[in-house]
Structure formats: structure tokens, C-alpha cells
N, C-alpha and C positions, 0 to 999 in steps of 0.2 A: 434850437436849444431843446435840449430833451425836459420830457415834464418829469418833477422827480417821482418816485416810488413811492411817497404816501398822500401823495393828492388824488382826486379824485376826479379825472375826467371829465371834458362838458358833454351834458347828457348832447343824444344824437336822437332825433326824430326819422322812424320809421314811416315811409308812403304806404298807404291804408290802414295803417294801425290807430287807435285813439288814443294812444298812450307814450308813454318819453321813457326809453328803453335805457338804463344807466349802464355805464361799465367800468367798473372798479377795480383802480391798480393799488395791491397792498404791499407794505415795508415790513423789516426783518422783525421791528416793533409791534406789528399787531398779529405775530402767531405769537403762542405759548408753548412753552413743551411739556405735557404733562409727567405723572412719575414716569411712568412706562414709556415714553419718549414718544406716545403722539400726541404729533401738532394740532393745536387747536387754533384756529383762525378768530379771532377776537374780533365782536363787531358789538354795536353801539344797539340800544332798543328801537322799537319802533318797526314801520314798513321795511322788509328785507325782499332784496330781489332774489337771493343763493341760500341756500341752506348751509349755515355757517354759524361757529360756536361750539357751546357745551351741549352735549344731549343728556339730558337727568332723568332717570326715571324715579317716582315719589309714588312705594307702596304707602297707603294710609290719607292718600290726596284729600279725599274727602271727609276726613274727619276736622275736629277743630284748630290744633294748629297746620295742617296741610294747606289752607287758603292763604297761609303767609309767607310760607314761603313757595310755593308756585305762583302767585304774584311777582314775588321778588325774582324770581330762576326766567316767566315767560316775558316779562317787559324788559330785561338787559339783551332780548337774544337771542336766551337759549332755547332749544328744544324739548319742550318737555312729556313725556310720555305719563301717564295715568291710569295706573290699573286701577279697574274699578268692579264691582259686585252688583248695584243695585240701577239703575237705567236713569233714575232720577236724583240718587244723590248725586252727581259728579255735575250738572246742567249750572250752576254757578263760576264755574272751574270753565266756562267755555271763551268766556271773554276775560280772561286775565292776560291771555295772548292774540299774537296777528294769527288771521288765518293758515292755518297749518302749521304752528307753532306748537299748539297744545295737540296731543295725540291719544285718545283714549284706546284702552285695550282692555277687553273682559278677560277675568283670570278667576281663578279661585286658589288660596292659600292651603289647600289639601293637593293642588294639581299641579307637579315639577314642572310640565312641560308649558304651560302657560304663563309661570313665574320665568323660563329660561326666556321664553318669546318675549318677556319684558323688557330683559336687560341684556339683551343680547348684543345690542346696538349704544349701548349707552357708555360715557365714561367715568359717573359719577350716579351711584344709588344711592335713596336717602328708605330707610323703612320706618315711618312714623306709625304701624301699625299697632295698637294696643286697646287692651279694651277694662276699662273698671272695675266689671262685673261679670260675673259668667255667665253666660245664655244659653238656653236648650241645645244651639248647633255647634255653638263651641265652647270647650273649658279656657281656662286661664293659660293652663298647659299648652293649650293650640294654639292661642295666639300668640303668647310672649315666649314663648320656647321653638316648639316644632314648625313652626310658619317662620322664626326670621331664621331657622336653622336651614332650610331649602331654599331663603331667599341669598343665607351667604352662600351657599355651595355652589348656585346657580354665577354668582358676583364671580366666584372665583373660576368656575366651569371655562366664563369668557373672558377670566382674565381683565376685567372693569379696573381700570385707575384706582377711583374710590368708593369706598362705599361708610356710610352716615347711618349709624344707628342710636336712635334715639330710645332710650330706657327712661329711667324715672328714678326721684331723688329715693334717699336712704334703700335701695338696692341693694339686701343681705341674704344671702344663705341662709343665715340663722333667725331669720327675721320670723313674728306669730304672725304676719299678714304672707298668705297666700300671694299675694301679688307680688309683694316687694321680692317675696325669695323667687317665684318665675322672672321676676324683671333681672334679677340677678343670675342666674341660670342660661339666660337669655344672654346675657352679655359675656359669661363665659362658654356659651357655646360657638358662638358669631367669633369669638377674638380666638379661638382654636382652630374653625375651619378659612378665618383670614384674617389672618394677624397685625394686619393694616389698617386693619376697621377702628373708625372715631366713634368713642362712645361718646353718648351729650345725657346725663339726668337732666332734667330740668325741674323747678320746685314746681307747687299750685301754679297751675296759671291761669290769670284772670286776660279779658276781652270779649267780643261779641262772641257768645252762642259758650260763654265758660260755664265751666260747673261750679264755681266759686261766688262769685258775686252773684249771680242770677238765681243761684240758689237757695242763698241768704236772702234775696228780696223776695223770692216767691212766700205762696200762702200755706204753700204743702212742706214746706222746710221742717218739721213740726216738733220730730223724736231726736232728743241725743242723750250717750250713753253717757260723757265724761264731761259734764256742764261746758264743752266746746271748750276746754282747757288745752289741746293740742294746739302747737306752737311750731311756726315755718318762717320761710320768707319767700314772701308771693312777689311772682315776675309775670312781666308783661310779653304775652304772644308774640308780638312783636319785636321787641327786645331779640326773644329765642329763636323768631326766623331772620332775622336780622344777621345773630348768630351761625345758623346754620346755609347761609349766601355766604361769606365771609368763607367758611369752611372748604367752599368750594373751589375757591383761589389760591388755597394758603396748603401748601402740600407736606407744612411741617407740623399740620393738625392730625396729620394720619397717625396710627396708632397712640394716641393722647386719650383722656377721659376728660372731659368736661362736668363740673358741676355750672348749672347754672339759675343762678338764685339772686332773689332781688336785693335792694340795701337795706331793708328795716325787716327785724322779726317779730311778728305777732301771735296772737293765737286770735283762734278762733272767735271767739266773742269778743274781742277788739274789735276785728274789721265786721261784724256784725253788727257792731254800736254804730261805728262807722257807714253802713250802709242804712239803718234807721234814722241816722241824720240827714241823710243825703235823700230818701223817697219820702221822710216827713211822715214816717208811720213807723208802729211799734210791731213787729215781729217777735209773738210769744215762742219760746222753745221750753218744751216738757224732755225733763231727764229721768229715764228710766235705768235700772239697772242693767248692766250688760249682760247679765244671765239671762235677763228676759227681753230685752231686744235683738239681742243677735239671734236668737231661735228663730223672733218672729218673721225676724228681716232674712232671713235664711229662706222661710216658707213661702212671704211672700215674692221673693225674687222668683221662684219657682213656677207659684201658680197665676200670675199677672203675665199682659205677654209686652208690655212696656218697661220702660226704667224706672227703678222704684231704690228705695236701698236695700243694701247688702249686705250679707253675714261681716263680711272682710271688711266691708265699708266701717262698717260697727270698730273691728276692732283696731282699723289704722286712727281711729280717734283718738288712744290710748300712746302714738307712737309718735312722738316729738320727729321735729325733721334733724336731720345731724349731718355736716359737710365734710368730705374726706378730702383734708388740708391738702394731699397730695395731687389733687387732680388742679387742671385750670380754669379760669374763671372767664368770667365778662373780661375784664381787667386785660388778661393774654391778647385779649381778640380786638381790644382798645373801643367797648362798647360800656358806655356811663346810660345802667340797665334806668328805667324811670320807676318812680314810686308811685303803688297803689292809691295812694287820697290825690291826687293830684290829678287820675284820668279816672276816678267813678264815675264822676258826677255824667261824663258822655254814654257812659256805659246804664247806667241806673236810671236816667230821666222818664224815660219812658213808666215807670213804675211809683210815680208821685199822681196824687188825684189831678184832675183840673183845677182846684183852687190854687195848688204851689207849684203846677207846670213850669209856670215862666220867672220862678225866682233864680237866682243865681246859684253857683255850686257852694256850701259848705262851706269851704275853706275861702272864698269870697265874703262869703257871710261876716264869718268868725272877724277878717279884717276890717271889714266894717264897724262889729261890735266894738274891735281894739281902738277906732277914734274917737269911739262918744264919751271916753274915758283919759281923763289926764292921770298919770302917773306918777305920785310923788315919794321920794324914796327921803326919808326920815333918818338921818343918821346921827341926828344931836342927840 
């Protein structure tokens, strides 16, 4: 009796070898087709004997949302390749996959022919590449413009499946932040030279190593322009690579925009209060005029050689977050995004002294307070 087609063989022991040599017979069920009609051999995480799956390459790996989803892309399977610049940012990124899974390659985002050797092989790019602030070796222009415009020509050079470009929430042309109109710009240059391309905004995002939460609890948070009156809705890292794994399967997200944003909107000094509850200490913030912070924040972005703030930083203070109804959501992707007071307290603890280390989160607290109190509603 023949074995069928999607079982899986009994392993066979090799004479001198120390190991159990598998061999695997696959069904019509575990290829895919992708848009451009190659098969993709679909296989489960963990120890692989064949080189089988997606191969993605993820410009931007090493920044703060690129640890979640090469996570998510090298434990199902797939192959993931990592351009990378610096020797020691990327040494995190080594165990998210089996050996030989994960694949780093030096490149630099001024140099076509290192971006082609990226995605040459790949049938899904994702370019999380963006930067906050300007820096001595690159402007704003270089990264969120002239860098993912080489990395789509290069996408489309070889003909890639798909490629995931990740821009940022309220992305206008006519926008007074410098950022927002490159991140914009960005996204119409990428969807001219491949018009397949999935945009994804994403709002604030908060998790380990954000600029949100972490920054509110630091000591150097100090200067703001508009009493933290700017108002968003903050989503979880996770949430967004969650999102963009999903992407990867689903080939009716190609040419789509995503906004993606969490369910409650605040401003700034909400979750500020918020985070002063949570580390059990008072973070003071001095508001200065924007005539005279943005100068200064301008000068010293300049003459420090770390991250400090920035002119632009100054004036996205002033610039409420705004969702364009027309794009899709969490919701499309059937992803119920989680709320910011619900995961601080894992994110924040470390930032409470030793005397309220070991107290519970906040919003534990608060339920607690709610039963030392009976509730009586007077309606004679």
C-alpha cells in the first residue's frame, strides 16, 4: 500500500553517521503559488533539513520594530536575509532563527549594487528603514526618499513578488514637518517605480527599546514646546509585526495602504500621567516657546554626536495624528491591536526605585482601590 503524499516518512539511520537523516514527501497542499507563479514550498518552524519557504529580505532589521518581525518571518521557516551597516547592531538578530536561516549581508544605502545583492534572491522585501532625525551622514532626504527609491528599482530590477514598505502615520506633502512630507514622497516614489508595493503608516509605537514610553520615563525628557498637547493613537510593536507576517501570505494586500493605529487616542501628557503612575515618580516637563526651542534643538542636534531632540521633533508636537478613512486597518487583517495601559507596566518596571519594585501594575492597583469601597446609588 503506497504511503500517501503528505505523510512524512520513517526517519532511516545512516551506518557511521550520528544522526537520523529524514526524508520528506510533500502534497499539492503545502506549496503556494505566489503572485508571479513561483512555488513556494510551505514548511512548519523549527529544525529544517532543505532550504524551504519564503526568503525575505528586511532593510532596516536592526532598528526597533525590525526585531518583530524577523522573529516572526525566521521561527515559521523562512529565510531571512539582513542588510546590515554596523558589525554589532545586527548580533541580537542572530538567534531569532535555526542556523542558516538568518543571513546577514553588508550593504550601504548609497551603493545600488549591494542593495541588488540583497534582494536578488528574495520573494518578499520589507524596508523598515527610517530615521527621526537628521545626522551628519545622512539627511531625511536619504533615508526616507533616495534609499527606498534604489531599494524599489533594485525589487523591481528582479522582479520580487512583493515588497512592504513601511512609511509613517499622517504622511503629507504639504505637511510643516520635514519628516512627514519625506515619508510622503517616499511613498510616492516606491508606488511609481512598483506599483504593487504595500504601504503600512504605523502611529507611535510603543515596546522595548521605543521612543515613547522610555522617553516619558527618562530623566532627560525635560523641554516641550506645546505643553504635550499633541494627540495619536499609540500601537503596540507587536501588533505591527504581527501585521506585517500576515502581509506576507495574503497577496491581496499588495498595492493596499495601511494605516495602522491602536484603539484609544491620547495626547501626550495623558500617557505621561500614565507613565508617572506606573514608575511612582513625578516627571517634571518645562514648556518653552517654539521660537526658542526649535533653534535650540536644531543646534544641538548638530553639534552632539548622539540622539538628542530636533528641530522637526519640536514642530511634529504641534501636529495631531489624522487617519485617512480610505486606507485599511488592523480590522482588514483581523488583528484586535492591544492597548497601551494594559502592557506598561512590563515595559516601565524597571524605572520604579527599589521601594515599589515589586508592587503590582497600576491598573491592578486602581481594582483593588474599586473594592475597599461600596457603591451606593441614591435614586429616592
Amino acid at each position: 500500500m503506497a504511503t500517501p503524499a503528505s505523510r512524512i516518512s520513517i526517519p532511516r539511520w545512516v551506518p557511521g553517521t550520528c544522526h537520523t537523516r529524514f526524508s520528506y514527501r510533500r502534497g499539492l497542499q503545502d506549496v503556494a503559488v505566489t503572485r508571479t507563479g513561483k512555488p513556494i514550498i510551505k514548511v512548519q518552524g523549527g529544525r529544517q533539513v532543505e532550504n524551504e519557504g519564503h526568503t525575505a529580505t528586511v532593510f532596516g532589521a536592526t532598528g526597533f520594530l525590525g526585531r518583530y518581525i524577523v522573529n516572526r518571518l525566521a521561527r515559521q521557516g523562512c529565510t531571512v536575509v539582513i542588510p546590515y551597516r554596523e558589525e554589532m547592531a545586527k548580533r541580537h538578530l542572530k538567534v531569532t532563527g535555526d542556523l542558516g536561516r538568518v543571513v546577514f549581508m553588508e550593504f550601504d544605502l548609497r551603493n545600488t549594487e549591494s542593495i541588488e545583492q540583497s534582494v536578488r534572491h528574495s520573494d518578499i522585501v520589507y524596508n523598515l528603514i527610517g530615521r527621526m532625525y537628521p545626522t551628519k551622514n545622512f539627511t531625511l532626504q536619504d533615508v526616507h526618499v533616495d534609499g527606498p527609491e534604489r531599494i524599489a528599482e533594485a525589487v523591481a530590477k528582479y522582479d520580487v513578488d512583493r515588497f512592504i514598505h513601511v512609511s509613517s502615520y499622517n504622511a503629507d506633502l504639504g505637511s510643516s514637518s520635514e519628516f512627514f512630507r519625506t515619508k510622503a514622497l517616499g511613498e510616492e516614489v516606491v508606488r511609481n517605480i512598483f506599483p504593487e508595493t504595500t504601504i503600512v503608516r504605523p502611529a507611535p509605537l510603543f515596546g522595548f527599546e521605543d521612543r515613547l514610553l522610555h522617553r516619558l520615563a527618562g530623566i532627560t525628557n525635560l523641554f516641550t514646546a506645546n505643553h504635550m498637547q499633541e494627540r495619536f493613537w499609540p500601537v503596540h510593536a507587536n501588533d505591527v509585526g504581527h501585521a506585517l507576517e500576515l502581509m506576507m501570505h495574503d497577496d491581496n494586500t499588495a498595492s493596499q495602504t495601511y494605516e495602522l493605529y491602536g484603539p484609544q487616542n491620547y495626547s501626550m501628557a495623558d500617557i505621561a500621567e500614565m507613565v508617572d503612575k506606573e514608575i511612582i515618580k513625578h516627571r517634571r516637563h518645562i514648556n518653552l516657546p517654539k521660537a526658542v526651542l526649535k533653534p535650540a534643538a536644531n543646534l544641538l542636534n548638530k553639534i552632539l554626536w548622539w540622539s538628542t531632540l530636533s528641530a522637526d521633533e519640536v514642530e511634529r508636537e504641534f501636529i495631531d495624528q489624522s487617519i485617512d478613512r480610505k486606507a485599511k486597518t488592523f480590522e482588514d487583517l483581523g488583528i484586535d491591536p492591544a492597548e497601551i495601559k494594559d502592557l506598561m507596566f512590563q515595559y516601565l518596571q524597571g524605572y520604579r526605585s527599589s521601594a515599589f519594585y515589586d508592587l503590582p501594575p497600576q491598573t491592578e492597583r486602581e481594582r483593588r482601590e474599586e473594592k475597599k469601597f461600596l457603591h451606593v446609588i441614591d435614586d429616592q
